[in-house]
PDB file of N, CA, C and O in Angstrom:
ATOM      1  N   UNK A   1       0.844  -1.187   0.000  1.00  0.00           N
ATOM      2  CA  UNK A   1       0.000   0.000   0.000  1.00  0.00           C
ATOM      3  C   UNK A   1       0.877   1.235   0.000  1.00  0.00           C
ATOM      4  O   UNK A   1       1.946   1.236   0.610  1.00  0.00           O
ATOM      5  N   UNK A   2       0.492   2.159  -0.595  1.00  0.00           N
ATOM      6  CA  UNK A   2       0.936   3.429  -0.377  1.00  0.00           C
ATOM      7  C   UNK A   2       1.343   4.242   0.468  1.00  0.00           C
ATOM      8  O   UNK A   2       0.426   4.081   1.273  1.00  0.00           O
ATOM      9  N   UNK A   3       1.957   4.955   0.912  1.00  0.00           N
ATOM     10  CA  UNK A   3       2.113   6.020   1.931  1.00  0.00           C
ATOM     11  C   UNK A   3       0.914   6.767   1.826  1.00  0.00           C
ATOM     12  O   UNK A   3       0.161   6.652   2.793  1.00  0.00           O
ATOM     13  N   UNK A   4       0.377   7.828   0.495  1.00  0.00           N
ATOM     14  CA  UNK A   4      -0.639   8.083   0.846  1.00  0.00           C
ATOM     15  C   UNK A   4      -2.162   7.620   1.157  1.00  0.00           C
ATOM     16  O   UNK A   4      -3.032   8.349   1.632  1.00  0.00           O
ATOM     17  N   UNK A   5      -2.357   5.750   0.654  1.00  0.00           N
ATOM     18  CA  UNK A   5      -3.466   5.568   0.951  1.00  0.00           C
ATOM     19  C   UNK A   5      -3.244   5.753   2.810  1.00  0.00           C
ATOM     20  O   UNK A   5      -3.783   6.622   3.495  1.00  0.00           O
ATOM     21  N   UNK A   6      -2.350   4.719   3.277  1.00  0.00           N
ATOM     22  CA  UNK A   6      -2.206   4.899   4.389  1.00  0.00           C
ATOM     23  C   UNK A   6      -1.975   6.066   5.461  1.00  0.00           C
ATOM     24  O   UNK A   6      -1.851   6.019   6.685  1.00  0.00           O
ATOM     25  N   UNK A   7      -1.964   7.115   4.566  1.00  0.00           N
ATOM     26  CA  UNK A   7      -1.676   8.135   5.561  1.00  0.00           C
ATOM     27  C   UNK A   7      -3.613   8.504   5.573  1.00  0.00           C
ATOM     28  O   UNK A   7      -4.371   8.918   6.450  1.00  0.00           O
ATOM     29  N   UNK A   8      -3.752   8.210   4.538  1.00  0.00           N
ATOM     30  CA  UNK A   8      -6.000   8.545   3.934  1.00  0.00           C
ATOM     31  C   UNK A   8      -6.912   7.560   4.877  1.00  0.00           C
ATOM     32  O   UNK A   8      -8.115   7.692   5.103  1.00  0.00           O
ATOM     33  N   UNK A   9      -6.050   6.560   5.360  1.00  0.00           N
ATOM     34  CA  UNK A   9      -6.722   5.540   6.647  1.00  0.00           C
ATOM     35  C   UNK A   9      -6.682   5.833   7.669  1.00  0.00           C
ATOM     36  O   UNK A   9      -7.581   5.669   8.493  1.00  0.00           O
ATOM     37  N   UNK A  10      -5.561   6.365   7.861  1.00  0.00           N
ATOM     38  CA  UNK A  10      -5.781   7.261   9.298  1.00  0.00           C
ATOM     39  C   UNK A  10      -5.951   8.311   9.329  1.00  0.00           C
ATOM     40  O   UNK A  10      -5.470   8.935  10.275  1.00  0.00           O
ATOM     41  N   UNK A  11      -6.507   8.819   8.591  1.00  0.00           N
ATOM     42  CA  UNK A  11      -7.326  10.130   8.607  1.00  0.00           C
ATOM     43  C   UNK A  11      -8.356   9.954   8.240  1.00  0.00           C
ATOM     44  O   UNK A  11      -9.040  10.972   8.348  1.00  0.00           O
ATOM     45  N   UNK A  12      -8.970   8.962   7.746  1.00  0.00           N
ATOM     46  CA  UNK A  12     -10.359   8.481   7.797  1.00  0.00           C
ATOM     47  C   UNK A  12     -11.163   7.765   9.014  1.00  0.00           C
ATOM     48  O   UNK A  12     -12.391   7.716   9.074  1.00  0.00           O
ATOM     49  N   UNK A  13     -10.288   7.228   9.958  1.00  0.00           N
ATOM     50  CA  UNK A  13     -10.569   6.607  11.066  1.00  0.00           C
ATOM     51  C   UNK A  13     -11.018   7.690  12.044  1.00  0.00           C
ATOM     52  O   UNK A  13     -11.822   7.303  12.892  1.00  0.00           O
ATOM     53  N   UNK A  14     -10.623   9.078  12.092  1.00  0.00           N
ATOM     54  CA  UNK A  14     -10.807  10.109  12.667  1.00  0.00           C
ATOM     55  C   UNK A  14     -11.575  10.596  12.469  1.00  0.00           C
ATOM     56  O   UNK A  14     -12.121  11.188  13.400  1.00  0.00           O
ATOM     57  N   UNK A  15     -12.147  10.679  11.109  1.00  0.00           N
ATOM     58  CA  UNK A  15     -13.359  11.538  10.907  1.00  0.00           C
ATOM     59  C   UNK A  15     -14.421  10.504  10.461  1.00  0.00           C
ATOM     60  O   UNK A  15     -15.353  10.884   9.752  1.00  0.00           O
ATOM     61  N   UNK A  16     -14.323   9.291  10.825  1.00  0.00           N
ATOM     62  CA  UNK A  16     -15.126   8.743  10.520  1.00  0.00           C
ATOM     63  C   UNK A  16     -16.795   8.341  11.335  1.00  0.00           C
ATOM     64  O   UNK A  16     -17.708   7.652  10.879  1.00  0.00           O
ATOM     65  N   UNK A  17     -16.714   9.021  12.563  1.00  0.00           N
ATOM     66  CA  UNK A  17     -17.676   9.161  13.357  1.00  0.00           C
ATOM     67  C   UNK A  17     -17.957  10.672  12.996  1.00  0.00           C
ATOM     68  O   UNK A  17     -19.130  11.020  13.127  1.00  0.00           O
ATOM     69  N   UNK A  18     -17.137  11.533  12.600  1.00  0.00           N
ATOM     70  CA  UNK A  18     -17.499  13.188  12.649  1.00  0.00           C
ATOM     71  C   UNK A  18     -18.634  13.296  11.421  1.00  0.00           C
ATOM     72  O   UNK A  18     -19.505  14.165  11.461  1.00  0.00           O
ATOM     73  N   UNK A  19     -18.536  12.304  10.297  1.00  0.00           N
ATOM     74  CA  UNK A  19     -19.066  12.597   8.843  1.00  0.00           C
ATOM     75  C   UNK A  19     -20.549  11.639   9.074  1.00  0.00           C
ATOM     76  O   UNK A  19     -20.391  10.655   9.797  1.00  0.00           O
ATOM     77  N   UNK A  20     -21.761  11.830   8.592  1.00  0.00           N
ATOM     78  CA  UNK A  20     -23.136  11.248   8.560  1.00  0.00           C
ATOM     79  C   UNK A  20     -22.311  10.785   6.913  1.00  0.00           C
ATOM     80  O   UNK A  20     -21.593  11.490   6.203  1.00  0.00           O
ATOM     81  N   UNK A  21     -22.742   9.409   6.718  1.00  0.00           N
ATOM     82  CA  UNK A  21     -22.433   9.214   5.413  1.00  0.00           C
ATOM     83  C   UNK A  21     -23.575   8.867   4.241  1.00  0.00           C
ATOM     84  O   UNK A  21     -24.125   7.882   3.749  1.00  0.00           O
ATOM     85  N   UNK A  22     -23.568  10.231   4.127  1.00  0.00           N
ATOM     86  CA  UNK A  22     -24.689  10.479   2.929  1.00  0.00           C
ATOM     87  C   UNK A  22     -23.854  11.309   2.048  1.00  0.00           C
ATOM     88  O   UNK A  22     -22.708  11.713   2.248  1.00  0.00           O
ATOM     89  N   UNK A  23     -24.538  11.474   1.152  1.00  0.00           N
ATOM     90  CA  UNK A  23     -23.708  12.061  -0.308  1.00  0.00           C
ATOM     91  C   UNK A  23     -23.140  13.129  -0.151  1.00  0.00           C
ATOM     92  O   UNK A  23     -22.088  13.501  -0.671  1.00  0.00           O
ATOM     93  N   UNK A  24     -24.067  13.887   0.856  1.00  0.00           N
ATOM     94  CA  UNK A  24     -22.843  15.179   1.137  1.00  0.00           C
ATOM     95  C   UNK A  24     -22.175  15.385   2.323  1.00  0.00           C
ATOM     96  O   UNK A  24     -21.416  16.293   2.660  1.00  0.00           O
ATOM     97  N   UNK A  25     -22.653  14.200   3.032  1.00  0.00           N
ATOM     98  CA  UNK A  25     -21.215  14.245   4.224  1.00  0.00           C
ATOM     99  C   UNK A  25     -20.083  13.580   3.108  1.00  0.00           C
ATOM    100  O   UNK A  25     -19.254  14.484   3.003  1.00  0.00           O
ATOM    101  N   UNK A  26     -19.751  12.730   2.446  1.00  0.00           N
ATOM    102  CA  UNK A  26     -18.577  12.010   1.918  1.00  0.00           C
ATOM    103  C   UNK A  26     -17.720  13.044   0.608  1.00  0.00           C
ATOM    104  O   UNK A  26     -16.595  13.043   0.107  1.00  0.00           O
ATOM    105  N   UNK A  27     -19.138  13.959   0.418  1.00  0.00           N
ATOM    106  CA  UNK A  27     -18.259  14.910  -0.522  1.00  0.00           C
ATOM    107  C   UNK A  27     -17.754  16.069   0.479  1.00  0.00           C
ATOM    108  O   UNK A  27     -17.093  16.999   0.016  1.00  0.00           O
ATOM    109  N   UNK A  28     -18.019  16.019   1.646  1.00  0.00           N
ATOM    110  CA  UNK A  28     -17.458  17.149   3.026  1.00  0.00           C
ATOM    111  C   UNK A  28     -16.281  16.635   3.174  1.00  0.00           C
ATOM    112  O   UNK A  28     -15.242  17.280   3.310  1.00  0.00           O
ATOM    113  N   UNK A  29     -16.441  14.893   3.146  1.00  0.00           N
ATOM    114  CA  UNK A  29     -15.231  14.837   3.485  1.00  0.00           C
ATOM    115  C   UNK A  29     -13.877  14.623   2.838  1.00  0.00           C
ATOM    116  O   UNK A  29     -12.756  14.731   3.336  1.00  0.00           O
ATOM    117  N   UNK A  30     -14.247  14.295   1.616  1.00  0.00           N
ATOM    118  CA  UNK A  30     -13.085  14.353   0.854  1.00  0.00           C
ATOM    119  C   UNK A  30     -12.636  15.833   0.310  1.00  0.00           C
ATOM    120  O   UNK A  30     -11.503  16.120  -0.076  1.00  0.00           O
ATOM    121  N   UNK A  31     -13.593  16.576   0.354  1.00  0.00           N
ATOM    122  CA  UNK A  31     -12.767  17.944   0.463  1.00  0.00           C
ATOM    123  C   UNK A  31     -11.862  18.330   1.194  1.00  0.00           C
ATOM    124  O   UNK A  31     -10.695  18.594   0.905  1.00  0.00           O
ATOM    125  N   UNK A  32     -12.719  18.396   2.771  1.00  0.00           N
ATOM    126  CA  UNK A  32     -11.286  18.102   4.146  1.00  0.00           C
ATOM    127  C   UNK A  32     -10.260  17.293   3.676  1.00  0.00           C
ATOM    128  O   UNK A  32      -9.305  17.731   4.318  1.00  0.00           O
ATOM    129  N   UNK A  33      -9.734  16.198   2.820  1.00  0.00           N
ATOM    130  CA  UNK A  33      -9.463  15.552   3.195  1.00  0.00           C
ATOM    131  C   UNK A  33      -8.051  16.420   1.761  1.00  0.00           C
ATOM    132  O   UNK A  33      -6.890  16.791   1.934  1.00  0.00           O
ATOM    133  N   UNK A  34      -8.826  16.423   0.661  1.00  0.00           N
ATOM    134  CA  UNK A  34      -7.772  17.026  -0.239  1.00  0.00           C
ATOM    135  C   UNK A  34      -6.975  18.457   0.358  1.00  0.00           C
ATOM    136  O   UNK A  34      -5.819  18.834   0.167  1.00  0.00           O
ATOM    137  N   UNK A  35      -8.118  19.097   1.176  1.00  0.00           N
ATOM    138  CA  UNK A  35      -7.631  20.175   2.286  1.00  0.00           C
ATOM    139  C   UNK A  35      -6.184  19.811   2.811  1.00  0.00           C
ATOM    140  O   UNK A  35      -5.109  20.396   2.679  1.00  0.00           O
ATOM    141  N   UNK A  36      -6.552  18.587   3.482  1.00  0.00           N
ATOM    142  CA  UNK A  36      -5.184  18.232   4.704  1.00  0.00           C
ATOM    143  C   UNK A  36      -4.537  18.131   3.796  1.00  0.00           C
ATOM    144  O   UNK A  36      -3.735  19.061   3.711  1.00  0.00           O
ATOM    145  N   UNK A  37      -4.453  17.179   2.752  1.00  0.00           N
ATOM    146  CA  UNK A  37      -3.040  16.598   2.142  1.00  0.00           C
ATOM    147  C   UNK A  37      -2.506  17.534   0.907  1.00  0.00           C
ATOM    148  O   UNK A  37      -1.471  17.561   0.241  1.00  0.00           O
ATOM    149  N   UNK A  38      -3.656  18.244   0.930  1.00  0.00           N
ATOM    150  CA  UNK A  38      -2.350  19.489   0.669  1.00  0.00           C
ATOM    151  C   UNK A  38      -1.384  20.432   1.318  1.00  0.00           C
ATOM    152  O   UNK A  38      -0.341  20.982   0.965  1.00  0.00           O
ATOM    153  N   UNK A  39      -2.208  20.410   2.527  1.00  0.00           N
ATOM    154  CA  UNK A  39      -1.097  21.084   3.523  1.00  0.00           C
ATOM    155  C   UNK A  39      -0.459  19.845   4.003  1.00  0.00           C
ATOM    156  O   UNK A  39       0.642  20.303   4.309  1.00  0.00           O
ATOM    157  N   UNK A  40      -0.431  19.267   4.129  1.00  0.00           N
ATOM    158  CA  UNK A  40       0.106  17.841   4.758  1.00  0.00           C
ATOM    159  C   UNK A  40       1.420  18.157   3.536  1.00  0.00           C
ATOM    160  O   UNK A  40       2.472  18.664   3.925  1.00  0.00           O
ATOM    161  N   UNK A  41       1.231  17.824   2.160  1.00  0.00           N
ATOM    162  CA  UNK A  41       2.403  17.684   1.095  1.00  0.00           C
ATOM    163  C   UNK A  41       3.334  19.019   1.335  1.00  0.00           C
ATOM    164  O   UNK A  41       4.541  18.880   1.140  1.00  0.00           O
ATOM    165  N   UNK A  42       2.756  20.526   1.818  1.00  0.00           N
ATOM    166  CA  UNK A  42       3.533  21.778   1.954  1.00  0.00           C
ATOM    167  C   UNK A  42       4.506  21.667   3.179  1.00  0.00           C
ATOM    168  O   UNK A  42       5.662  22.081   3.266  1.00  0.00           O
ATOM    169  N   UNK A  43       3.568  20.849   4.315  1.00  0.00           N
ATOM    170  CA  UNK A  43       4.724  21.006   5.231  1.00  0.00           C
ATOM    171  C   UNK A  43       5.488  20.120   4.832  1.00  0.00           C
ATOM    172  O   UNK A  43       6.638  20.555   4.875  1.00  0.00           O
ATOM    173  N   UNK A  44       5.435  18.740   4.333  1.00  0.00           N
ATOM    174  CA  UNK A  44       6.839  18.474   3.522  1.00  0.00           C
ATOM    175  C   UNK A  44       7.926  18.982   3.022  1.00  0.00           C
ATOM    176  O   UNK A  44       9.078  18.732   3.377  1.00  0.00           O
ATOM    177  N   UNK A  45       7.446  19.965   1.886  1.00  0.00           N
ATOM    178  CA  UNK A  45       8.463  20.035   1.295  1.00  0.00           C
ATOM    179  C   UNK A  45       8.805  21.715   1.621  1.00  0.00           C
ATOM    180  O   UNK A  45       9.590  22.328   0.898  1.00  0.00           O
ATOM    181  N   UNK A  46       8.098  22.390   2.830  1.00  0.00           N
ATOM    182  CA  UNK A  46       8.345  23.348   3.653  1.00  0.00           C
ATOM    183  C   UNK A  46       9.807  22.945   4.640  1.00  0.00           C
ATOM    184  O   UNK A  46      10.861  23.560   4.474  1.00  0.00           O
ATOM    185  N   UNK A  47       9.706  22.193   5.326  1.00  0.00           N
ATOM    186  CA  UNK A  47      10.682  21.073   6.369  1.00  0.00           C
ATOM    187  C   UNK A  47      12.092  20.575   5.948  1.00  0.00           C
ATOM    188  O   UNK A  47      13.016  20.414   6.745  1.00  0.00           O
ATOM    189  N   UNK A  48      12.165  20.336   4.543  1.00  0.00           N
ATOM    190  CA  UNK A  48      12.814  19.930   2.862  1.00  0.00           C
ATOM    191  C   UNK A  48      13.645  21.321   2.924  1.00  0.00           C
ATOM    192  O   UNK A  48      14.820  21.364   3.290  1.00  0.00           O
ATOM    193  N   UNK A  49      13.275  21.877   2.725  1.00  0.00           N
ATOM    194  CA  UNK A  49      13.690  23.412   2.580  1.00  0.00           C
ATOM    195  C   UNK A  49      13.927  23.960   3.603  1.00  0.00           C
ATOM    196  O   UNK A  49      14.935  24.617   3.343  1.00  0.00           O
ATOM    197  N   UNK A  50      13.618  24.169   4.810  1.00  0.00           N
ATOM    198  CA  UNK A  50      14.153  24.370   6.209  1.00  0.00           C
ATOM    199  C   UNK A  50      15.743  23.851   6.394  1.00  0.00           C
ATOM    200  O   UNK A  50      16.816  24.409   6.625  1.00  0.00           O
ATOM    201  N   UNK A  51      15.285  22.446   6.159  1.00  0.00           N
ATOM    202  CA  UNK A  51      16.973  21.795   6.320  1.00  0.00           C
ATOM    203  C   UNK A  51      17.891  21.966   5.263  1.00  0.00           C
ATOM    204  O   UNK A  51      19.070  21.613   5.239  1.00  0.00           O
ATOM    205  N   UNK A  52      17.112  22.652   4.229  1.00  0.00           N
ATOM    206  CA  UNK A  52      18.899  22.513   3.012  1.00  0.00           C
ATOM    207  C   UNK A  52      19.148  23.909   3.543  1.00  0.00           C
ATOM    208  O   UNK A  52      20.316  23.989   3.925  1.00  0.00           O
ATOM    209  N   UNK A  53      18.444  25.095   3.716  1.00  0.00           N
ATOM    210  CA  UNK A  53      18.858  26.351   4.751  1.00  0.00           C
ATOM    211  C   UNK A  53      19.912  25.754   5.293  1.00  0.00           C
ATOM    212  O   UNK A  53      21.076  25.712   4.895  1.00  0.00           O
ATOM    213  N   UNK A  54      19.477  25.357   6.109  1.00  0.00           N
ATOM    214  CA  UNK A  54      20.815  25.048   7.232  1.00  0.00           C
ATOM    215  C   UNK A  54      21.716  24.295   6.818  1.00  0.00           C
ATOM    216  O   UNK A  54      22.791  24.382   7.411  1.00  0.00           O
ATOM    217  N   UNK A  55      21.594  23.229   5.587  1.00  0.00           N
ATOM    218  CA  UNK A  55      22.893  22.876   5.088  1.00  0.00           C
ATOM    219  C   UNK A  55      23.787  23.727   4.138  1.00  0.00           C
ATOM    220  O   UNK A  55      24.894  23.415   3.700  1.00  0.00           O
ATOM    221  N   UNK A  56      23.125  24.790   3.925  1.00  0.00           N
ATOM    222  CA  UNK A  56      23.878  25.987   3.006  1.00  0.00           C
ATOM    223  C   UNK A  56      24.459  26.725   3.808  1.00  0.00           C
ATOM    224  O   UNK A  56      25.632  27.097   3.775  1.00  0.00           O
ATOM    225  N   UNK A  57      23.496  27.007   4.704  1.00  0.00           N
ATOM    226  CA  UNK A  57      24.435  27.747   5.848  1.00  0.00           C
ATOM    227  C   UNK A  57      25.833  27.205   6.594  1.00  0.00           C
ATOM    228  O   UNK A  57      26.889  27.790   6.837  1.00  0.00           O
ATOM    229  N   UNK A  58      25.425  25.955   6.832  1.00  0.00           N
ATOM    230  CA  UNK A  58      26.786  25.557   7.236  1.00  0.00           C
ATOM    231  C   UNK A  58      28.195  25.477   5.758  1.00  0.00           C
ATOM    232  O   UNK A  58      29.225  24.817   5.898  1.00  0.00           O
ATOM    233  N   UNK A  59      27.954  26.085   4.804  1.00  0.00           N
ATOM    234  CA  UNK A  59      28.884  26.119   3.268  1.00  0.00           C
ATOM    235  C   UNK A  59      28.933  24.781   2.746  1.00  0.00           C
ATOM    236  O   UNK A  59      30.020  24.324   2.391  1.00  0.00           O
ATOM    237  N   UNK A  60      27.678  23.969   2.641  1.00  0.00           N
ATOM    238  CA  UNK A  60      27.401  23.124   1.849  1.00  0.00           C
ATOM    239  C   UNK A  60      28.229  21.421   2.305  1.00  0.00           C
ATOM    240  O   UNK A  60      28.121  20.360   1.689  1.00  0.00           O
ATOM    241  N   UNK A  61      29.190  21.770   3.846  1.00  0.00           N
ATOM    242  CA  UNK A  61      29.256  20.475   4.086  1.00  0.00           C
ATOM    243  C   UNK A  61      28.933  19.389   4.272  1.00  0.00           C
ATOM    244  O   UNK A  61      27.742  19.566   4.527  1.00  0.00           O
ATOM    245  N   UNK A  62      29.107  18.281   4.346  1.00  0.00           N
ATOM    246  CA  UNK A  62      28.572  17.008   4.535  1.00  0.00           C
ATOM    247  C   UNK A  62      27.900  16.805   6.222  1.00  0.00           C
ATOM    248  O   UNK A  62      28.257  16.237   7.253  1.00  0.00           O
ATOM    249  N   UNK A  63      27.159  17.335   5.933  1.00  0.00           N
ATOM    250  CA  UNK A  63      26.806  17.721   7.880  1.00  0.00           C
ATOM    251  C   UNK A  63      24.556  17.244   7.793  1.00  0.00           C
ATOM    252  O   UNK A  63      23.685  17.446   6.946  1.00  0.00           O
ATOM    253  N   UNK A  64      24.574  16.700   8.948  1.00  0.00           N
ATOM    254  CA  UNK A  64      23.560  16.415   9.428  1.00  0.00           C
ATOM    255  C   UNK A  64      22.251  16.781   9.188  1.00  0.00           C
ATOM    256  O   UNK A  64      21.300  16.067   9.508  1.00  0.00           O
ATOM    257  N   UNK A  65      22.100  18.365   8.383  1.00  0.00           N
ATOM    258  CA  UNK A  65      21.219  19.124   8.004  1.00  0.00           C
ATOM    259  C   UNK A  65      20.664  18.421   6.482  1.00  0.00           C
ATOM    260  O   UNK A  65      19.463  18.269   6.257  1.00  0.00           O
ATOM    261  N   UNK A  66      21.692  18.048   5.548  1.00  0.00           N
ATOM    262  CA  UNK A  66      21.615  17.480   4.206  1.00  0.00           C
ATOM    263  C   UNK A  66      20.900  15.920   4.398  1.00  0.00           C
ATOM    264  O   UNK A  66      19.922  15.559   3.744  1.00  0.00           O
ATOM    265  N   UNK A  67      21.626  15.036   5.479  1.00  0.00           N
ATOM    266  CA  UNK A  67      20.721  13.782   5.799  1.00  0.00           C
ATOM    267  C   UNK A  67      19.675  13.544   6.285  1.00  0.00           C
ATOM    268  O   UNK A  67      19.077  12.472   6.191  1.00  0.00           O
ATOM    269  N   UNK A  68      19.211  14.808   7.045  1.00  0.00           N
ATOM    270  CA  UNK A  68      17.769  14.537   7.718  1.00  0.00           C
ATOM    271  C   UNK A  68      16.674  15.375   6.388  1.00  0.00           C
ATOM    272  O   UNK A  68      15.445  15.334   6.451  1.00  0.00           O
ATOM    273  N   UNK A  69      17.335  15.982   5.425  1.00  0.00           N
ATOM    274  CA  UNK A  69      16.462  16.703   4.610  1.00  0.00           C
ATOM    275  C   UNK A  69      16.146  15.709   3.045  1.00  0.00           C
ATOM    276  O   UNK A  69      15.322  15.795   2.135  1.00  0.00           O
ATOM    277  N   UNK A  70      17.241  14.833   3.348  1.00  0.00           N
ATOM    278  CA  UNK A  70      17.492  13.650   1.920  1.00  0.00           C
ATOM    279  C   UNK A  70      16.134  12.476   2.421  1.00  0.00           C
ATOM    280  O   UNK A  70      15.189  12.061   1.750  1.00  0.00           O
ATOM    281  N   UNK A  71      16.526  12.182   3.881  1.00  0.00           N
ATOM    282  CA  UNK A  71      15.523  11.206   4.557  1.00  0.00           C
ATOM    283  C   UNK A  71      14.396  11.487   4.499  1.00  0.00           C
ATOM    284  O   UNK A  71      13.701  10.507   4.231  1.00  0.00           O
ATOM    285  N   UNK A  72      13.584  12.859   4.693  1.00  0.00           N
ATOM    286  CA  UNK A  72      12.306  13.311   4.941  1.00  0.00           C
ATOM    287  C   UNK A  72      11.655  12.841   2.818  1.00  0.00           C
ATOM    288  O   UNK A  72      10.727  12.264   2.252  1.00  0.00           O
ATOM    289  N   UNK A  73      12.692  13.450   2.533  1.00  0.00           N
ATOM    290  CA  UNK A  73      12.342  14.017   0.783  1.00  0.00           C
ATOM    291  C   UNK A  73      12.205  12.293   0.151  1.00  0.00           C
ATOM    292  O   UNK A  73      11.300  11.896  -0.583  1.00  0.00           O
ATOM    293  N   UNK A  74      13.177  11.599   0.588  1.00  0.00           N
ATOM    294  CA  UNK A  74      13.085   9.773   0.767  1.00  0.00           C
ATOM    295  C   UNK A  74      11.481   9.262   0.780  1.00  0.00           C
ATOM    296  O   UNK A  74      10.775   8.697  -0.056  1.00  0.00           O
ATOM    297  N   UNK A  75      11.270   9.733   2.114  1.00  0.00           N
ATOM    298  CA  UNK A  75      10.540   8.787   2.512  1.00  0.00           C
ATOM    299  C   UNK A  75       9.108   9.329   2.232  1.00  0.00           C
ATOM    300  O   UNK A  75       8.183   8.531   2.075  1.00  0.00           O
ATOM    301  N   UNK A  76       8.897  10.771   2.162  1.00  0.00           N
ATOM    302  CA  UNK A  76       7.544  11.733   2.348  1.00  0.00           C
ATOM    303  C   UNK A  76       7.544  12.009   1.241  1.00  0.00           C
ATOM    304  O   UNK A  76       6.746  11.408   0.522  1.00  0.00           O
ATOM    305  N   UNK A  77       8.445  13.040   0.637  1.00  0.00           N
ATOM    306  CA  UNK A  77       8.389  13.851  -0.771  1.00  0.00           C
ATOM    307  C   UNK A  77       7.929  12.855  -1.993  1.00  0.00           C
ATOM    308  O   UNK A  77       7.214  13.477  -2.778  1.00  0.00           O
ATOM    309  N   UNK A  78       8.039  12.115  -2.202  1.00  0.00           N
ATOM    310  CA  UNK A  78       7.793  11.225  -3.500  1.00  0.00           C
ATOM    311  C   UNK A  78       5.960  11.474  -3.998  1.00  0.00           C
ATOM    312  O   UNK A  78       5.516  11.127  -5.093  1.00  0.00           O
ATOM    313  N   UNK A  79       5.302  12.007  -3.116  1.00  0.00           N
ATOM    314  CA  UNK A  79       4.198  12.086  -3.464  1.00  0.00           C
ATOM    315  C   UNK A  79       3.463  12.362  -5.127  1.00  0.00           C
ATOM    316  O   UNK A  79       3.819  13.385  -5.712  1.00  0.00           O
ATOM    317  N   UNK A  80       2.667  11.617  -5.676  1.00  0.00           N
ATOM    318  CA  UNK A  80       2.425  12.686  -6.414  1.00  0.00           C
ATOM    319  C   UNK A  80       0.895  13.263  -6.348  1.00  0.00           C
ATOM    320  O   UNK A  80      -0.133  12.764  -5.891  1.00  0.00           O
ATOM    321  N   UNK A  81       1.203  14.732  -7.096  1.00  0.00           N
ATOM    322  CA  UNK A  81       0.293  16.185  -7.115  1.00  0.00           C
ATOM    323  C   UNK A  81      -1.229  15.016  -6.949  1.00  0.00           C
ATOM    324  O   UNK A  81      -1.449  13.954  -7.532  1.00  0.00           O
ATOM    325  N   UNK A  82      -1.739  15.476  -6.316  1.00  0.00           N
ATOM    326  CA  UNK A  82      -3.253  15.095  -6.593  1.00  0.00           C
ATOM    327  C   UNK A  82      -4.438  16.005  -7.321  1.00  0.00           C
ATOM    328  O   UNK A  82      -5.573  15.548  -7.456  1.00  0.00           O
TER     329      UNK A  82
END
């Protein structure tokens, strides 16, 4: 399975008592839901960009800022646009 179905399961488990599921609670909720994971995908690649800051700042060495920003972009960033 996906990262994002799975990240869409647990965020469905949450709102899944909040939504009456009739045609326009499920279109409520997949709006919320394209809502989150678009901010969900910004703070990604917001966080991405936080840390290469600081790996530029340090003059582009091989330092701790570049591996935690390679790991996030690894494992999160691959998304694609919905």
């Amino acid at each position: 399975m996906s990262g994002d179905h799975n990240l869409y399961q647990k965020w469905r488990e949450t709102e899944a008592y909040a939504v009456p599921m009739t045609p326009e609670g499920v279109k409520s909720s997949q709006e919320r839901w394209r809502g989150f994971n678009q901010g969900y995908k910004q703070a990604i690649k917001d966080c991405v960009a936080l840390l290469m800051i600081q790996h530029e700042a340090a003059n582009g060495a091989h330092n701790y800022w570049h591996v935690a920003a390679n790991l996030i972009q690894a494992e999160y960033g691959n998304h694609h646009d919905d």
